[in-house]
Structures are given as C-alpha cells and as structure tokens.
SEVEX-243832 format. One record per residue (C-alpha): residue in one letter; z, y, x. Coordinates in steps of 0.2 Angstrom, whole numbers, always signed. Example, Ala and Ser with C-alpha at 12.3 -4.5 7.8 and 13.67 -1.06 7.14 Angstrom:
<pts>
<pt code="A" up="+39" north="-22" east="+62"/>
<pt code="S" up="+36" north="-5" east="+68"/>
</pts>
This chain:
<pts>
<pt code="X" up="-1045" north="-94" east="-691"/>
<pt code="X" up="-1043" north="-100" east="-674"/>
<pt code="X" up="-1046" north="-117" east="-666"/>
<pt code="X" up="-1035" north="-120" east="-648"/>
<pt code="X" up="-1045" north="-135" east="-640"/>
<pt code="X" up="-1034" north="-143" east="-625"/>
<pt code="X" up="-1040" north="-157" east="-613"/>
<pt code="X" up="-1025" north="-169" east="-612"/>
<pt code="X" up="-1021" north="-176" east="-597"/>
<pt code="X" up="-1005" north="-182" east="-589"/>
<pt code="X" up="-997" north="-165" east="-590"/>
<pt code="X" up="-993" north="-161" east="-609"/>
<pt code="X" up="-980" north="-145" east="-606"/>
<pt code="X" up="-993" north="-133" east="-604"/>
<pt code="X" up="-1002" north="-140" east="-621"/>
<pt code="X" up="-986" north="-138" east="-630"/>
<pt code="X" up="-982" north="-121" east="-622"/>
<pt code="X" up="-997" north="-113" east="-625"/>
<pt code="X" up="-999" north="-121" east="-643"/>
<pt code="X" up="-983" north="-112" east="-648"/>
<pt code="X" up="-986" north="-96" east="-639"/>
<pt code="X" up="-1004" north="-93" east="-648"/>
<pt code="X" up="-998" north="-103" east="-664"/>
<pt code="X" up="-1019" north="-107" east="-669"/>
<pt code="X" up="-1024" north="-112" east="-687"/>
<pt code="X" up="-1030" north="-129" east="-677"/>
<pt code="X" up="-1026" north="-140" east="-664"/>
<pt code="X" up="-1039" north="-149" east="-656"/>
<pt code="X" up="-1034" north="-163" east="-642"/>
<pt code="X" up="-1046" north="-170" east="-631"/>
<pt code="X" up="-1042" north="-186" east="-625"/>
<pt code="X" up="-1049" north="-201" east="-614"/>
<pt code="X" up="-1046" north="-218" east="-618"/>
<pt code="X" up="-1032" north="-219" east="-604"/>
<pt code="X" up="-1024" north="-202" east="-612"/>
<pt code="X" up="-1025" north="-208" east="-630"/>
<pt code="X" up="-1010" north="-212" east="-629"/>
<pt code="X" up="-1002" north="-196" east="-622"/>
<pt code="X" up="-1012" north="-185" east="-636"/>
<pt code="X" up="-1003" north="-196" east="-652"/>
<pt code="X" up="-988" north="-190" east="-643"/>
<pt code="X" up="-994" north="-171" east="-644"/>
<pt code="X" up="-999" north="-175" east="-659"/>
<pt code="X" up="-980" north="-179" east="-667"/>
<pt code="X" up="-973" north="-166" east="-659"/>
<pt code="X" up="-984" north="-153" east="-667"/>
<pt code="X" up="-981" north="-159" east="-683"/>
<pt code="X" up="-981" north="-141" east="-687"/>
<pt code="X" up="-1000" north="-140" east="-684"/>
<pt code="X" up="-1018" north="-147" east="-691"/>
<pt code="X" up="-1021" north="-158" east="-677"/>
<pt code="X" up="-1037" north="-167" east="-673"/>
<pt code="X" up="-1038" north="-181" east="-660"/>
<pt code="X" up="-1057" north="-183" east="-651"/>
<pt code="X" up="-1060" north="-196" east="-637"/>
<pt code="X" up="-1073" north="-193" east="-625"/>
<pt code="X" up="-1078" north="-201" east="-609"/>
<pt code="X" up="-1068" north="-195" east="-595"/>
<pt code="X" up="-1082" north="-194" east="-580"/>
<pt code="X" up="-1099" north="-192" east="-590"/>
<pt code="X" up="-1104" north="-170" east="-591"/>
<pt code="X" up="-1117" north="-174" east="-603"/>
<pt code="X" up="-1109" north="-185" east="-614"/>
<pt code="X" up="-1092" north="-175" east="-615"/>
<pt code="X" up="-1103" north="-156" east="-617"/>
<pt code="X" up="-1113" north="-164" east="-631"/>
<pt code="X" up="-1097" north="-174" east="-641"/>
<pt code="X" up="-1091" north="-158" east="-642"/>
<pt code="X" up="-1104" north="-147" east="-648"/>
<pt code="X" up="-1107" north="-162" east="-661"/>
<pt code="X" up="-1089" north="-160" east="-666"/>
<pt code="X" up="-1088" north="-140" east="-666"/>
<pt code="X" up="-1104" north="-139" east="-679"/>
<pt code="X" up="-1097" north="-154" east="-688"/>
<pt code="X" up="-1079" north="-150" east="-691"/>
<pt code="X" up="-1075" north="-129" east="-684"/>
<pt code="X" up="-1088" north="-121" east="-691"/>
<pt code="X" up="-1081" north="-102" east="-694"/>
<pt code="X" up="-1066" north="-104" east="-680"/>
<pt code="X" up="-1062" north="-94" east="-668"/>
<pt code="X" up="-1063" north="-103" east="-652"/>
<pt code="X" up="-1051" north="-108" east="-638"/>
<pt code="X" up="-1052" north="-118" east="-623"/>
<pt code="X" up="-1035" north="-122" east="-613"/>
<pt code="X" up="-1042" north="-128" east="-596"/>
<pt code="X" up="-1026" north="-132" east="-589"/>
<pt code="X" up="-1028" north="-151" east="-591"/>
<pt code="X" up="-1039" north="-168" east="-590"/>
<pt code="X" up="-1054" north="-173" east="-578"/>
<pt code="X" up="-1063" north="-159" east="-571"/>
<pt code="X" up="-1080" north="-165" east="-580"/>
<pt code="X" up="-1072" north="-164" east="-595"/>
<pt code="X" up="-1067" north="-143" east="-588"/>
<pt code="X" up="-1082" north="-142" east="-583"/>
<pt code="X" up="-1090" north="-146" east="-600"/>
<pt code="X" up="-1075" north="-135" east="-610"/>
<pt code="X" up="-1080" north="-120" east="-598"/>
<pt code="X" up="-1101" north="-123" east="-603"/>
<pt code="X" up="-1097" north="-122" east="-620"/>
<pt code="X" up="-1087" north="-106" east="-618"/>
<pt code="X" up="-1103" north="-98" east="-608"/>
<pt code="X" up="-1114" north="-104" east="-623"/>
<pt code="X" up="-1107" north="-98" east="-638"/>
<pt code="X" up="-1096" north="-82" east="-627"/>
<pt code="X" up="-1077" north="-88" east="-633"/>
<pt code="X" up="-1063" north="-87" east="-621"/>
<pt code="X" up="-1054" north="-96" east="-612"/>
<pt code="X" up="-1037" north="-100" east="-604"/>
<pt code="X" up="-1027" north="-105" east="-589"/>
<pt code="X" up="-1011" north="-113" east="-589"/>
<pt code="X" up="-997" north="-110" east="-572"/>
<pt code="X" up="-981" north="-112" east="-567"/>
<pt code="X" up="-977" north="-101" east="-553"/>
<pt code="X" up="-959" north="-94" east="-548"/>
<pt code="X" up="-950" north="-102" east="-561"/>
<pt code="X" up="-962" north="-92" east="-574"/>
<pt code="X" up="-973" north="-99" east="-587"/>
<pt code="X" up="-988" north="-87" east="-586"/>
<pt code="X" up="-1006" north="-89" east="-595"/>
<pt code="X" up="-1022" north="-83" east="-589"/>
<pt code="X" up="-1037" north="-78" east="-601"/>
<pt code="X" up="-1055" north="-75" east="-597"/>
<pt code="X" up="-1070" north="-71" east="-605"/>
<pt code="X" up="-1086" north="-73" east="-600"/>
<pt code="X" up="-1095" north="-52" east="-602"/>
<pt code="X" up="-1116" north="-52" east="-602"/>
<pt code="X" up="-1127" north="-63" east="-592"/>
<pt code="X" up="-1112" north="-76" east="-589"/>
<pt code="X" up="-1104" north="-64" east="-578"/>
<pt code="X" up="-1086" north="-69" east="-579"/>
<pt code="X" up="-1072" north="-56" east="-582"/>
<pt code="X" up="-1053" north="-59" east="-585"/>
<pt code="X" up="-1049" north="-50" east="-602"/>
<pt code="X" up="-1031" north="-47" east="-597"/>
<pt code="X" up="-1022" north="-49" east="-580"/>
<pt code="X" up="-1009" north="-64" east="-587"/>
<pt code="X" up="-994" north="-65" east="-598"/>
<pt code="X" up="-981" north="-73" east="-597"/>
<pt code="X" up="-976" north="-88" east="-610"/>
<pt code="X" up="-956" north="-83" east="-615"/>
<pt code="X" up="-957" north="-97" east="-628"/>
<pt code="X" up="-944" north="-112" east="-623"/>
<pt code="X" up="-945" north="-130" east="-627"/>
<pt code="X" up="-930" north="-140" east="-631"/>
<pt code="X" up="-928" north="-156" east="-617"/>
<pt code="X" up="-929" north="-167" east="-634"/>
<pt code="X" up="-949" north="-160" east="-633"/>
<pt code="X" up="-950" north="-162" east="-616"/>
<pt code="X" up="-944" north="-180" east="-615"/>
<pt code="X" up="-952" north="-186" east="-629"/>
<pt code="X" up="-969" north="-178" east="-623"/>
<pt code="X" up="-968" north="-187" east="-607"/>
<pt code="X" up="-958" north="-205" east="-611"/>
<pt code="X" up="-957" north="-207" east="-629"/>
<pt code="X" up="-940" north="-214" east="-632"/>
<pt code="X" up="-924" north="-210" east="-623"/>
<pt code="X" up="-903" north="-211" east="-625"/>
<pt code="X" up="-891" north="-201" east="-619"/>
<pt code="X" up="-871" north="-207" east="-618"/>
<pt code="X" up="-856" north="-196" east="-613"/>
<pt code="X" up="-849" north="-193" east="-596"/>
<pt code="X" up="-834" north="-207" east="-591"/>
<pt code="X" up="-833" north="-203" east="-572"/>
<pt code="X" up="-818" north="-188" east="-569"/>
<pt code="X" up="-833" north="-182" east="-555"/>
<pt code="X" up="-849" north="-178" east="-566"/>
<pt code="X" up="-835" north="-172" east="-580"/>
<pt code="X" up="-830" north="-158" east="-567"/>
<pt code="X" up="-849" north="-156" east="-561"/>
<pt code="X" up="-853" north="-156" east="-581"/>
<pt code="X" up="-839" north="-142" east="-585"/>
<pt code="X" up="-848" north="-129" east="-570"/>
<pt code="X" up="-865" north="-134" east="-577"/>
<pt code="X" up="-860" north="-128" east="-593"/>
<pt code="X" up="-854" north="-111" east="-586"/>
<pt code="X" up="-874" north="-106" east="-584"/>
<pt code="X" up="-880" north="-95" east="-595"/>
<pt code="X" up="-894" north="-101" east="-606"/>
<pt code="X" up="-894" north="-118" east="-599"/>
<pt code="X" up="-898" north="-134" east="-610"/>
<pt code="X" up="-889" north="-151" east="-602"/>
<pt code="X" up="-892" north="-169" east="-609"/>
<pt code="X" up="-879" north="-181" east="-600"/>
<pt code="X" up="-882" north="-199" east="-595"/>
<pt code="X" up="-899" north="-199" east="-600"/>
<pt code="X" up="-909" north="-218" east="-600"/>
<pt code="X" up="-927" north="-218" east="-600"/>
<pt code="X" up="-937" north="-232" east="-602"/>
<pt code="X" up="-927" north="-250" east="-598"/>
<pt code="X" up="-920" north="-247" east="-581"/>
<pt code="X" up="-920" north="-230" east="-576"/>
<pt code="X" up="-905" north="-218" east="-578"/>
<pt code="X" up="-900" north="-201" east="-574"/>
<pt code="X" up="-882" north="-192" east="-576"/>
<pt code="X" up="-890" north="-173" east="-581"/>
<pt code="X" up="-906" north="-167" east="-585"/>
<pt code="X" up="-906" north="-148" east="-586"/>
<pt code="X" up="-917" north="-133" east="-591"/>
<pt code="X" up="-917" north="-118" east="-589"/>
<pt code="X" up="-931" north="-108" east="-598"/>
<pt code="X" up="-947" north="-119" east="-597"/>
<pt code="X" up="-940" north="-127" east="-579"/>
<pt code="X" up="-933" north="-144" east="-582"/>
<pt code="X" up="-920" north="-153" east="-567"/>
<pt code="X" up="-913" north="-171" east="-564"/>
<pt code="X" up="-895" north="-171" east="-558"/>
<pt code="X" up="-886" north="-186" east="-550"/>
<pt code="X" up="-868" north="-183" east="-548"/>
<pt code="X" up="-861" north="-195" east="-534"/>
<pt code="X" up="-843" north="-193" east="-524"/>
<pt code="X" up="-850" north="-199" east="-510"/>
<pt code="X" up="-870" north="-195" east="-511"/>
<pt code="X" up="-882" north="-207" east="-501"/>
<pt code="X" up="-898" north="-214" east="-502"/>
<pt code="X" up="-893" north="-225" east="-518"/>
<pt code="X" up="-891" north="-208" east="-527"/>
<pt code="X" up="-910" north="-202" east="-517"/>
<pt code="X" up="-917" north="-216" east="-523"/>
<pt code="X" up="-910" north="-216" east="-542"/>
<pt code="X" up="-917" north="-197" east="-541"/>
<pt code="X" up="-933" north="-200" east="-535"/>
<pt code="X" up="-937" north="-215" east="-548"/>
<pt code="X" up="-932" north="-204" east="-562"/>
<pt code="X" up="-944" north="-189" east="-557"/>
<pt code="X" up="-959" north="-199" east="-554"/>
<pt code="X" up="-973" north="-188" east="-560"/>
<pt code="X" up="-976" north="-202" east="-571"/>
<pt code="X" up="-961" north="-200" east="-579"/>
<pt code="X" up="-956" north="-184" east="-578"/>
<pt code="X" up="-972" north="-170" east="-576"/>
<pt code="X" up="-976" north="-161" east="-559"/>
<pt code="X" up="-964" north="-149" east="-558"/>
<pt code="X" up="-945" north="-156" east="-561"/>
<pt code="X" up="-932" north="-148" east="-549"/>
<pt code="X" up="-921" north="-162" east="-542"/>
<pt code="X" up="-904" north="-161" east="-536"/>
<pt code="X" up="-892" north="-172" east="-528"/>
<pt code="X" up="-874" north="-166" east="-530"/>
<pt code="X" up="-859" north="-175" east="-519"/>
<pt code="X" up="-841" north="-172" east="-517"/>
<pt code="X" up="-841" north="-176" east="-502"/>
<pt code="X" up="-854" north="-171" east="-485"/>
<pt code="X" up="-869" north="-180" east="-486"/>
<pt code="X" up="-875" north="-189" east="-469"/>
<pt code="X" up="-889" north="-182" east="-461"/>
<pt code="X" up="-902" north="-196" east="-461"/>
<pt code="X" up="-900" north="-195" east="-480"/>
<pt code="X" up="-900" north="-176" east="-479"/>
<pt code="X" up="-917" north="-178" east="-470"/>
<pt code="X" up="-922" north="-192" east="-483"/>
<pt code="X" up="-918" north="-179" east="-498"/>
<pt code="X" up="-926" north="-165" east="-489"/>
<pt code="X" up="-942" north="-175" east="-488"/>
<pt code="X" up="-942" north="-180" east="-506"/>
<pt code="X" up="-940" north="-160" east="-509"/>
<pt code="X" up="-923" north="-164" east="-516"/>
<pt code="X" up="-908" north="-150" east="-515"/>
<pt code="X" up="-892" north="-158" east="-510"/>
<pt code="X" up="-878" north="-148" east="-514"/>
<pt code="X" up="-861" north="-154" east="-505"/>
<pt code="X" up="-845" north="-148" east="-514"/>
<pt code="X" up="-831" north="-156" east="-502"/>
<pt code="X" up="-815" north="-150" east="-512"/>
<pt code="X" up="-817" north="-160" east="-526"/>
<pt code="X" up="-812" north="-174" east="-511"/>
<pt code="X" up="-798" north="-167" east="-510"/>
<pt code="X" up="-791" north="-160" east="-525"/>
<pt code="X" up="-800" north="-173" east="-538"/>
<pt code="X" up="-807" north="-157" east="-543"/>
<pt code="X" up="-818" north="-142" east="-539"/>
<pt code="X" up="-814" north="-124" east="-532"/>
<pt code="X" up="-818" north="-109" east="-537"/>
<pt code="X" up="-829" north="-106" east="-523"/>
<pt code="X" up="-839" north="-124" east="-522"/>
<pt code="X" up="-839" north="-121" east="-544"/>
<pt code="X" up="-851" north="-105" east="-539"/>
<pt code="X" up="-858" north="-112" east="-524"/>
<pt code="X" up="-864" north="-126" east="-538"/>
<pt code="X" up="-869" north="-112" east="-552"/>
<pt code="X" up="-879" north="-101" east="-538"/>
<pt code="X" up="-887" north="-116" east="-529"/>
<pt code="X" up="-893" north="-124" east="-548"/>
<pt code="X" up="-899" north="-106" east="-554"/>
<pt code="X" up="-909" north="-101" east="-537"/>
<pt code="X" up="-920" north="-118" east="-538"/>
<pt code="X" up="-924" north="-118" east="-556"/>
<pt code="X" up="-929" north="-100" east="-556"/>
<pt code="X" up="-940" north="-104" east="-538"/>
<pt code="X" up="-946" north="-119" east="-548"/>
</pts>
C-alpha cells in the first residue's frame, strides 16, 4: 500500500498529474492555513482517491518535521511512502526531504520543460548519499480543462461563439489534432476569455479580436494571472488585422504571441494559408510551453 504525500501550494497540476500517473492507495495533502483552501479543491477532484487533509505551519522546520512524523506513526503505519516536493514553502520541502533521509523512502520532483510533463525520482542510497533511482519519465497522463479550471478557480461558464471572427478562429482551432477547446469561458465575476485550449497537459488563453490592441493585451493578461491561471499558460492574441507595434512590443513584453491573419479583413473569412499559419503558430507554442 502506498501513501503519495504532496505539499500544496499555489500550483496544484503537478499534484493532480502525479496522483494519477502513480495512482497511490492514499493521498495525503499538506496544506498551510492560506492553502486550505486550494487542498479542499484537490481533494474534490480526486474523489477517486482516500484523501487526508493535514495543516501545518508554513515557516516553522521543527514544527512541520514533527506534524508529520506524529501523523505517519498515527495514521500510515505499513505504507509505502512518497514525497512530491514539487510544491509548498521551502521549510515545509525541506522537512518532507528529512523525513525521506530518516526513514530511506523516495521521493519526487515535478517539471514542465518543452511542452513535456516529466517526473524525477530519487532516493537517498547509505549514509544519506543521494542517488536518482531513474533518470525521469515522462507524465503521458492528460487532464481535462474542466480539472484544470476547477483546480485553479473553482466555478466557471462557458457560452457559444456569436462574433463571425472567433467562429472562423474557432473552425481552424478545431482542425488540430488532439486539441481540447472551451469557448467564451467567465471566470470569477468579471474576467472573460473567448478560448482556452490544451494541448496535452499545456493549457492556452486565446482572445480573438478584428482589430487586436491593447484592450485585447489587457483582457489576456487579467485572465492568466498566475493567480488564476498556474505558472505556465501559453497566451495568444489572435487579430484579423496587423497589430501596431507599440502594442506588438506591449504583448511581447507580457510573453504574449500575436498571431496576425490579415485576410479575414478582407474576405470576412480566413485563407488557406493565414488558417495554417494559425494551426502551426498555436501548435509550436503549446508544444515549447
């Protein structure tokens, strides 16, 4: 029987990710008073799993290091131990990564890198030296952007398309293979986006504008607030028409991909060529993440 223990923090797609990849006998979430919160909403969405909530202080070594032990002898007696790193305070890692050296159980590392979702595992061999027990692997399960959202902001709607602009934009999106779209998407009261994609495990915010500008930037930029939306979002700003470059240089320094596709100006709808350029563009930054 295996116990995964995770130290929440204000990134919970590696939790859910790694949970479902190692699929443990027991879920054990770590929490502060400030992620309480966030570990409830773990919690519900691995209603699949025996979960137990813990609070801890969030700074104190001592304190966290012997919460724990107390609730390992208490509670997991006969587990298998597992310690996901990835998230939470760095006393409370710290304490996690003690407990591994003392009772010589493993322990993981969680990282996006190149669009990938990989997982590192160590182990501590004698005398504490520290050796990785395999190189990484890489995380091939998916979550569904109802998971994702509902992980990061609880509650959300979604209403259909009416501009003839994000319809076209919609149509291409669709044309990519594997790809999972939610349209006009509201979180919380006042924020709004017209796509969030994913592709795999990486997730994108999509405003579709005729005439992009920094109205569009902004409206971008609100809804993938780390707060909101995680660490890692792509975001992309698509226009049918060219984008000026003060607000080219606005979106470049918000790390936002502005993807220009001028025909639909003057067609009312998309070429062949700005439908790839679209595809390709959209593809190339989810799979960089």
């Amino acid at each position: 029987k295996t116990a995964l223990f995770h130290l929440v923090g204000e990134q919970p797609i590696p939790n859910l990710l790694t949970t479902r990849h190692l699929r443990p006998d027991v879920v054990v979430l770590i929490h502060t008073d400030r992620t309480k919160e966030d570990a409830e909403s773990l919690k519900n969405i691995l209603s699949g799993y025996l979960c137990y909530l813990y609070g801890v202080e969030p700074y104190n070594l001592l304190n966290i290091h012997n919460a724990l032990q107390q609730f390992i002898d208490q509670r997991l007696i006969g587990y298998q131990l597992l310690f996901n790193l990835t998230g939470g305070t760095k006393p409370m890692s710290i304490a996690a990564l003690l407990i591994a050296l003392q009772r010589n159980v493993p322990f993981l590392y969680f990282q996006t890198e190149g669009g990938r979702s990989l997982l590192y595992r160590y182990q501590f061999a004698n005398q504490g030296e520290m050796q990785l027990q395999q190189q990484q692997e890489e995380i091939r399960e998916t979550l569904r952007l109802d998971d994702y959202l509902r992980a990061y902001v609880g509650s959300y709607t979604t209403e259909e398309l009416r501009n003839p602009f994000e319809q076209e934009v919609y149509r291409v999106l669709c044309g990519i293979d594997g790809i999972e779209i939610l349209t006009s998407v509201r979180l919380r009261a006042a924020l709004e986006v017209d796509f969030i994609i994913r592709l795999g495990n990486q997730v994108g915010v999509v405003e579709a504008k005729t005439k992009g500008g920094k109205a569009g930037i902004d409206q971008i930029q609100a809804v993938a607030d780390q707060r909101y939306l995680g660490t890692y979002v792509s975001k992309f700003l698509v226009s049918g028409s060219i984008v000026d470059q003060n607000n080219k240089d606005l979106a470049k320094a918000y790390k936002i991909e502005v993807i220009e596709l001028t025909s639909f100006t003057i067609n009312n709808s998309l070429s062949e060529s700005d439908k790839e350029e679209l595809k390709r563009r959209i593809i190339e930054k989810l799979k960089r993440g």
